[in-house]
N, C-alpha and C positions, 0 to 999 in steps of 0.2 A: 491507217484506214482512211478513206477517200471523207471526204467532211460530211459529204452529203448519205454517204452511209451512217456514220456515226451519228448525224441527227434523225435518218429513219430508226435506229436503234433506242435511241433516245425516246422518242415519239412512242414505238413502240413499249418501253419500258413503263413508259409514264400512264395509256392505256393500261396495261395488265394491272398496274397497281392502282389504277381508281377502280374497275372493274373491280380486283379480286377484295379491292373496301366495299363494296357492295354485295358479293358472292358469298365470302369466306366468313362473314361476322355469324349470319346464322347457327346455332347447334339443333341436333346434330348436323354435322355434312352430309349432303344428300345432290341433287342435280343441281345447285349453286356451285359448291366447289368442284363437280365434276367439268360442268363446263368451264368454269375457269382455267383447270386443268387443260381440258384439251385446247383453249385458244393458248396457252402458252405454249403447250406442245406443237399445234401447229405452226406458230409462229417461229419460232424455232426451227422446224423444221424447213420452212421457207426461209427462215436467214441461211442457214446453210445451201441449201438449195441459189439461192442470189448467187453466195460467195460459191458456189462451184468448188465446195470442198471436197478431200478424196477421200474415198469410202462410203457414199453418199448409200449406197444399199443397207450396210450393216448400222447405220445410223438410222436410216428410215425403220430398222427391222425393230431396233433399242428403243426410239420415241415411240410407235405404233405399239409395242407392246408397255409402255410408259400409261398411252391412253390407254390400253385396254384396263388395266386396274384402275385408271382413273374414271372408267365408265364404271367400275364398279360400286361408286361410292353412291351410284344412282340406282343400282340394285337394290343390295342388304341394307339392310338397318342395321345388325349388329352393329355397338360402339366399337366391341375389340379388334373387329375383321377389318374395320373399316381405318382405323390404323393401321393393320396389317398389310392393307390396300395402299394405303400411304407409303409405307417404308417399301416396298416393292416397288412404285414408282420414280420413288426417289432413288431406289438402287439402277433401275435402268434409263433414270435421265443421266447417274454420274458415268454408266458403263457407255452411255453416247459420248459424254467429253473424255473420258480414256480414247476410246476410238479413235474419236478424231487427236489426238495425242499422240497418235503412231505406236499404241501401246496393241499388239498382238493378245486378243483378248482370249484366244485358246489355249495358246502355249505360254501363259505367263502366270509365275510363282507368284504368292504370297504377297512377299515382301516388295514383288514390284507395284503388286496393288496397293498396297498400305499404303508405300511413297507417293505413286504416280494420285492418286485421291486426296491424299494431300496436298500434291503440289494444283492439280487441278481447283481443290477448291480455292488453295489461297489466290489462285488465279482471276477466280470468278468473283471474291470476295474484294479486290481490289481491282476490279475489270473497271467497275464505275469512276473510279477513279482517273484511269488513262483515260478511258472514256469523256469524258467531261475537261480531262483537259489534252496530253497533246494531242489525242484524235478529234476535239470536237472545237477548242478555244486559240490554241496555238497554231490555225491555218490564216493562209492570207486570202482573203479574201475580196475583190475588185482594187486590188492597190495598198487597201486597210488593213491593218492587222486585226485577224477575229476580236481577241483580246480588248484591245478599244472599244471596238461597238459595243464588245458587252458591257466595258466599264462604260461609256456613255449611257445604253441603256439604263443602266443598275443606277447612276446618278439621274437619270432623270425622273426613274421610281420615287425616289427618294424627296424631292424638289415637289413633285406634286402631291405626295400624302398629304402634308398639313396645309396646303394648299386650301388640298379639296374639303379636307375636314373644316377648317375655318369657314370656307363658302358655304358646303354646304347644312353646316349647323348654321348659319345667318336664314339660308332661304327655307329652311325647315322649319324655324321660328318666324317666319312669315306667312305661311299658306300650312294649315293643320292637315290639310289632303298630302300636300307636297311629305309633311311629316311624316305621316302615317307611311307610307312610301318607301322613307329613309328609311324606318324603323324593323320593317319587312327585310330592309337590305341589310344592315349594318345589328341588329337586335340578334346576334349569335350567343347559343351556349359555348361558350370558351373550351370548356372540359369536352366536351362531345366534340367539337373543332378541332382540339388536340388529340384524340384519339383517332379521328379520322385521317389527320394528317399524319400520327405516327404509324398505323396501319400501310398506306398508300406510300410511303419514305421505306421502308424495310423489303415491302412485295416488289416497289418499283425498284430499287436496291439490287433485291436478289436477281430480278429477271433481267436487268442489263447487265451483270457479270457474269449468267449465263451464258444469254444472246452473245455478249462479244466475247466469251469462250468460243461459243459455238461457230462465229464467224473467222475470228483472228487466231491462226496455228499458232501454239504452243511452243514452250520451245523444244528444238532434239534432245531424245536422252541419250546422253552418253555412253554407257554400259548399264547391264544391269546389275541392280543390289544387290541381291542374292548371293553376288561374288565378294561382297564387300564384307571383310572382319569376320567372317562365318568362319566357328569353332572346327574343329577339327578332330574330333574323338576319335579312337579304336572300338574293337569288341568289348573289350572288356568296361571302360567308362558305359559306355552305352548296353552293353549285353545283361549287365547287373542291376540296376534301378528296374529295364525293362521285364529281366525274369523273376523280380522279387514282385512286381504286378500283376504278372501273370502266376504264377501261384498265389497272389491273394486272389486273383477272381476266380483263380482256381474251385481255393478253400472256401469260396462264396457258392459260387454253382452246385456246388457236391452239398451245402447246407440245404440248396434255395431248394433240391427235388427230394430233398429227405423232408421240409416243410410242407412245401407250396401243395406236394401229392402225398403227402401222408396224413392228410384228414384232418380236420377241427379240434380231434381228442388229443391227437399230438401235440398239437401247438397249444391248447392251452394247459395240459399237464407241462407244458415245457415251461413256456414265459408266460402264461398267464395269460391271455389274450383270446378274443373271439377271432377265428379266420378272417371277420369282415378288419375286424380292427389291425391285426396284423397281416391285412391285405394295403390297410388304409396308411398306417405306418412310412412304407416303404416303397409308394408309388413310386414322387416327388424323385427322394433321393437316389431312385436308381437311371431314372431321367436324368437329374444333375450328372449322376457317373458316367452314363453314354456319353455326355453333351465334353465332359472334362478331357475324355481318351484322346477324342479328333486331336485336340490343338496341342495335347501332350506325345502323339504321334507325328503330328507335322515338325515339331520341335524337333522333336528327335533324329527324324529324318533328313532335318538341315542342319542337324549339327555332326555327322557321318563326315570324315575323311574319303575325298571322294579317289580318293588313290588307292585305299584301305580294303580292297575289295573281300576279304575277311569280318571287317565289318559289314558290309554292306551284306550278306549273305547272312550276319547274325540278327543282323535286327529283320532284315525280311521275315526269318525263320519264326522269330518273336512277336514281330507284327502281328501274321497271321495268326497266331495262335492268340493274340488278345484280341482280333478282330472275331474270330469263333466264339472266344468266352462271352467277348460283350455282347452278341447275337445272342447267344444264350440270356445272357443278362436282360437284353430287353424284350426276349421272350418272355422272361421272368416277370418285369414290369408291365405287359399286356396282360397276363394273367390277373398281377393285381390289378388291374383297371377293371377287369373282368369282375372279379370279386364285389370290387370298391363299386362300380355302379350296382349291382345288384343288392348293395346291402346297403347303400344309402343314396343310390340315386347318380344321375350325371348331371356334371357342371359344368362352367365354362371354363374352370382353371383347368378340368381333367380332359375335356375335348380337347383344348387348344395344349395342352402339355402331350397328349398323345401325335397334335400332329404334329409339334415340335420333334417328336421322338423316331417320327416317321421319315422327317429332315433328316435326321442325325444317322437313324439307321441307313439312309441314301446315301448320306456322305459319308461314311465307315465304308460300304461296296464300292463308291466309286474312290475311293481311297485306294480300295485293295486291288481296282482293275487297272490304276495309273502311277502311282507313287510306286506302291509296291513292283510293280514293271519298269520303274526307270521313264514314266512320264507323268516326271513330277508337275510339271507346268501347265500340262492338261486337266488340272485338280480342281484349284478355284472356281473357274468358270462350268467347270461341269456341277462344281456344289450349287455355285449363285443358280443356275438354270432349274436344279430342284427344288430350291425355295420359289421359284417363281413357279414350279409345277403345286408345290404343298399348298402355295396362297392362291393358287387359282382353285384349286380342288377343294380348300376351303369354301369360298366361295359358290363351286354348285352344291355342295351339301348342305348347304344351310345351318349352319350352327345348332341358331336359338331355334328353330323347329326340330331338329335332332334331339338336344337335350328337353326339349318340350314332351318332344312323343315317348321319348324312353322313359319319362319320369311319368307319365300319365300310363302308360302301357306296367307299369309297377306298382301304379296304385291298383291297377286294373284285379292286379293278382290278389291284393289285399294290403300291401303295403304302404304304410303310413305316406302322407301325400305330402310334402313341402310345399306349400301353395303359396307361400312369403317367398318362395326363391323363384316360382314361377314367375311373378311379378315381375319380378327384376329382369326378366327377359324384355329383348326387343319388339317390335310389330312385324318382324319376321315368323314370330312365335303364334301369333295370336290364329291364322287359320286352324292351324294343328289344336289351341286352346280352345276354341270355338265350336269343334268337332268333337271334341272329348267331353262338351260340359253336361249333356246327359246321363253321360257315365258316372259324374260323379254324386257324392253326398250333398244334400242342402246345403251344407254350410260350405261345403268348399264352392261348389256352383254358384254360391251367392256371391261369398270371398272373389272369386276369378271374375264374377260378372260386374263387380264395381270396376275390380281394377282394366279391364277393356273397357269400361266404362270412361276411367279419368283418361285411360291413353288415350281415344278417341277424340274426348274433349281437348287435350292437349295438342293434338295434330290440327285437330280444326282450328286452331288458334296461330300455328304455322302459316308459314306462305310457301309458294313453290319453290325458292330454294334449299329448305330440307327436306324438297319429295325426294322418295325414294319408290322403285317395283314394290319392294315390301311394305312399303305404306299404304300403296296403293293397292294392295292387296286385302292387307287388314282391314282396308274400309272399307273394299268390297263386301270382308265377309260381314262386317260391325254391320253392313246398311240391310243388309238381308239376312239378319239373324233370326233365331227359330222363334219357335213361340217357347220355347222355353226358358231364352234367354231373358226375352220378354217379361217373362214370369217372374224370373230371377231379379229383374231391375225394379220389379214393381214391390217386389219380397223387399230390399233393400229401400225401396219407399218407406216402406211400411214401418221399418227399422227406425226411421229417423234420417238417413241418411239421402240428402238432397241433392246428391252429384249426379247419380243418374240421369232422370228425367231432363237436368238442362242440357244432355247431349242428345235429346230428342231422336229417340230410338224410333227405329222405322217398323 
């Protein structure tokens, strides 16, 4: 790399990582880490852009949709999603250095992602290092070797420390203005110093083994993995474990519709149990069983003799028929979702377990439109692009006002009201919260109007880098609340409690 790139990288690196000490210390992430995000992303996107690398489209398409969830962190509020928003991000900043890897991001297996994301990252993890030395210290430069200058530099740091210290504790102990001066300068918290500097050492770290991923091609790969040591079964290794599976989910579905549809009296003269409870049971675990089949299916399908065409026709056979069961299966688990929010309400394990489930069901069909048709390699990348449909979709639904309004629309009916788990929701939740508090009993109206109460308090004490839409929303509704709320804050006066009133209700 040319020297004078390697120090705009540098420069640039150094940049992100004071920035992202300034951005990213706040919790929650809200419009600090978003735009953090994006000047790395675009930054990035212009290093490539300089170096005139190839593929420049499908990299442009990978960062752009990188910032798009990282704009989301300036939407929602939810903690969970906005994780969710993260690891999305970060799945299509690594599918940009595959790219530019010469890694065919359509028609490639499994196993060439696993390796190639590996070798990517060790790439990036030790970029800083070529970096800093032969790209940036081992040039010559006007006659001198870089090297020198630095060492001369670095020695003459050195020479002048105690220098100055000596001086200037003499003339500081001469003029108490001059003092006072020094002391402004030099009067650091050490611990807070070192935080700041380990922050801004790690960000600026990660973002030049990026950047000079992103700039300096990779090396060629050889062949692909996939050919490498891969087992070799027949029908019968492979047709046996697979149809001993398929008659247990057999023997599970022919149970789940003699229960799930045969009424409450059934089930609990049978095991004991109320249908909410043996709805409640068996969500979870039949979600883990979807999520289990995929990767016990991709197994399988890589460990087939690809000469064997007798196998290859028995596991197809088999496939599909546990791709049916399992359809079945997580019709089963919708149902209990069904049940389970009805008899005690929606959460955010069971939201976000459904759209997990919604992933899994996506990549089961497009399993069955490409693997099982002999394009295997078209598999991964059609999953990775459904997870990036599930977390965007998350994202307009709104979680914590989903689970909000289903749980208030329940008490509506007469059902006991969990108003401790309301709490626990984001400022996403609070419009929907706010709408519903006439509806409810004194005590709960009272209960919900402290707790918008503290959040409000707590936001005003924020600064704008953990705004969020949904913050700015919730304040909207907090500043123009009803007179009932009102009433509510002045009922919790009356209580004893003092928290209201200092968020100075409008």
């Amino acid at each position: 790399m040319p020297r004078r790139a390697a120090l705009w990288l540098c420069g640039a690196a150094l940049v992100i990582g004071l920035v992202g000490d300034q951005l990213l210390r706040p919790a929650p992430w809200g419009a600090g880490a978003a735009a953090w995000l994006l000047l790395s992303i675009g930054t990035a996107l212009v290093a490539a852009r300089a170096a005139r690398r190839t593929g420049l489209p499908a990299l442009t398409a990978l960062l752009l949709t990188a910032a798009c969830f990282a704009t989301c962190l300036a939407w929602r509020d939810a903690t969970r999603l906005k994780g969710w928003n993260v690891l999305a991000g970060c799945a299509a900043l690594t599918l940009g250095l595959l790219q530019l890897g010469n890694l065919r991001l359509r028609v490639t297996g499994l196993v060439d992602y696993v390796a190639e994301s590996a070798s990517a990252g060790f790439r990036a993890a030790v970029g800083p290092i070529v970096l800093l030395g032969s790209d940036l210290i081992d040039r010559a430069t006007g006659g001198r070797p870089a090297h020198g200058r630095m060492r001369a530099v670095v020695l003459g740091i050195v020479v002048a420390i105690p220098i100055i210290i000596v001086f200037g504790a003499l003339l500081a102990s001469a003029d108490p203005v001059f003092e006072r001066l020094t002391r402004l300068l030099v009067d650091w918290d050490l611990e807070r110093l070192l935080s700041h500097l380990i922050v801004i050492g790690i960000v600026s770290w990660l973002a030049a083994g990026y950047l000079r991923s992103v700039v300096v091609a990779g090396p060629e790969r050889s062949r692909p993995l996939v050919a490498l040591g891969s087992p070799t079964w027949g029908a019968v290794e492979i047709g046996i474990p697979l149809a001993a599976l398929t008659v247990l989910f057999l023997a599970f579905v022919v149970v789940q519709a003699r229960y799930l549809f045969g009424g409450e009296d059934l089930i609990r003269s049978t095991v004991g149990l109320t249908y909410a409870e043996y709805a409640r049971r068996g969500f979870f675990e039949l979600v883990t069983v979807a999520g289990l089949v995929l990767p016990l299916l991709m197994a399988g399908e890589w460990s087939l003799n690809a000469s064997d065409r007798s196998a290859a026709r028995v596991f197809r056979i088999v496939a599909t028929l546990i791709l049916l069961l399992v359809g079945l299966i997580i019709a089963s688990a919708a149902i209990r979702l069904r049940l389970y929010r009805a008899a005690y309400g929606l959460t955010q394990d069971r939201l976000y377990a459904a759209a997990v489930m919604v992933w899994i069901a996506s990549a089961l069909a497009w399993f069955g439109a490409t693997v099982l048709r002999g394009h295997r390699k078209r598999f991964v990348f059609g999953a990775i692009i459904a997870g990036f449909a599930v977390v965007a979709g998350m994202n307009v639904l709104n979680p914590d006002a989903v689970i909000a309004r289903a749980n208030l629309l329940q008490a509506s009916r007469g059902e006991e009201l969990d108003a401790l788990y309301l709490e626990r929701l984001g400022a996403d939740a609070t419009p929907a919260l706010a709408a519903a508090l006439a509806s409810l009993t004194l005590p709960e109206r009272c209960a919900l109007t402290r707790h918008l109460a503290e959040q409000y308090r707590k936001r005003q004490q924020s600064d704008w880098r953990s705004w969020s839409l949904g913050r700015s929303r919730a304040d909207g509704v907090f500043g123009g609340v009803s007179a009932a709320l009102r009433a509510c804050a002045g009922t919790a006066v009356g209580e004893g409690d003092t928290r209201a009133p200092s968020v100075g209700v409008q």
